[in-house]
C-alpha positions as CSV (number, residue, x, y, z in Angstrom):
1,X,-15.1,29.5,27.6
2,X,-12.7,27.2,29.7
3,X,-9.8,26.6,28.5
4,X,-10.7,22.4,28.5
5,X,-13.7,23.2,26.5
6,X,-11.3,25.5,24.4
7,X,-9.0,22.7,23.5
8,X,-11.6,20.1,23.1
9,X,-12.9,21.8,20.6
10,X,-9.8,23.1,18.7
11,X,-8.8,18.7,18.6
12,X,-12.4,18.3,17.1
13,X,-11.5,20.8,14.6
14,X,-8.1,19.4,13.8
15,X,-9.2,16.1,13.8
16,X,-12.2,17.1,11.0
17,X,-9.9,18.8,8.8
18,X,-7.2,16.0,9.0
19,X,-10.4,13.2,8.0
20,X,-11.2,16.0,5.4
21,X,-7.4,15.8,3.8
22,X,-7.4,11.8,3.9
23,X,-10.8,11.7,1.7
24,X,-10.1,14.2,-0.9
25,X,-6.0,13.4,-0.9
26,X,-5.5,10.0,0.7
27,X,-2.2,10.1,-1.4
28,X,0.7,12.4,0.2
29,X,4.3,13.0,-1.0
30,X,6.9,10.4,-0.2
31,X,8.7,11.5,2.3
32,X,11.9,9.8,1.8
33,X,12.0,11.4,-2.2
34,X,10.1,14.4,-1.6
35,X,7.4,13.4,-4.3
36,X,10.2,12.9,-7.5
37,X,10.5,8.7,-7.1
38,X,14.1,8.6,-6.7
39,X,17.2,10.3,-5.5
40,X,18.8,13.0,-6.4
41,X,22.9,12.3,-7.3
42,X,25.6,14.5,-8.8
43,X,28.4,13.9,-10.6
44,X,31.9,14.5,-10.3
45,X,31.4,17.7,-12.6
46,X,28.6,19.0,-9.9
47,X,25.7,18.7,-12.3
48,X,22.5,17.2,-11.0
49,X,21.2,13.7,-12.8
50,X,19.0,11.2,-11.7
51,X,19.7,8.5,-9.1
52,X,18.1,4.9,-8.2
53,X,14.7,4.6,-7.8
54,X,13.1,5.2,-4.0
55,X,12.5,1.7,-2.8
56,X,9.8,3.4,-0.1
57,X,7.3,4.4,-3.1
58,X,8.5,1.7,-5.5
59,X,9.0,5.0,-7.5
60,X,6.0,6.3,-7.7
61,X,6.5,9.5,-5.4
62,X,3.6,9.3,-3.3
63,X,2.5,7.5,-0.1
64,X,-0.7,6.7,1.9
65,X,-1.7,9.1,4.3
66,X,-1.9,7.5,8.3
67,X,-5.4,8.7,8.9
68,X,-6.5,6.7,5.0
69,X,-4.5,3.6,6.4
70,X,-6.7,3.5,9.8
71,X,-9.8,4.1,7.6
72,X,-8.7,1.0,5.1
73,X,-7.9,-1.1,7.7
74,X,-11.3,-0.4,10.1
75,X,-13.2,-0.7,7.2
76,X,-11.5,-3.8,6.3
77,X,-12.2,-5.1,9.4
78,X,-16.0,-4.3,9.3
79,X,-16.2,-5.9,5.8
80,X,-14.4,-9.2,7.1
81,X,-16.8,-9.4,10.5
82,X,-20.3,-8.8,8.9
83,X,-20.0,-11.2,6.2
């Protein structure tokens, strides 16, 4: 097996499993709050207590994953053309 024909097919496999991940979990953590909606503070005492809300997720703790954002948008795109 050559080594192009060896990478080829290790990005066909990536790329599968990556498509795979967007249609069973199109929603990922937030990156920004880790998945909890909003920051983490302390207090002068050193204890832990909730901060302001993540404006990234509008609180919600998750995002949409890049490869479910290309799929919305090309299928958007389909639907708006073949009307």
């Amino acid at each position: 097996m050559t080594p192009v024909l060896a990478a080829s097919v290790l990005l066909l496999l990536v790329t599968l499993g990556y498509a795979g991940v967007c249609a069973v979990s199109p929603f990922g953590n937030c990156r920004k709050c880790s998945g909890w909606g909003f920051a983490m503070k302390t207090d002068r005492k050193g204890r832990s207590k909730r901060g302001k809300d993540c404006r990234r997720c509008q609180a919600t703790g998750k995002r949409i994953r890049i490869g479910r954002h290309l799929y919305n948008a090309a299928a958007r795109l389909h639907h708006d053309g073949t009307r």
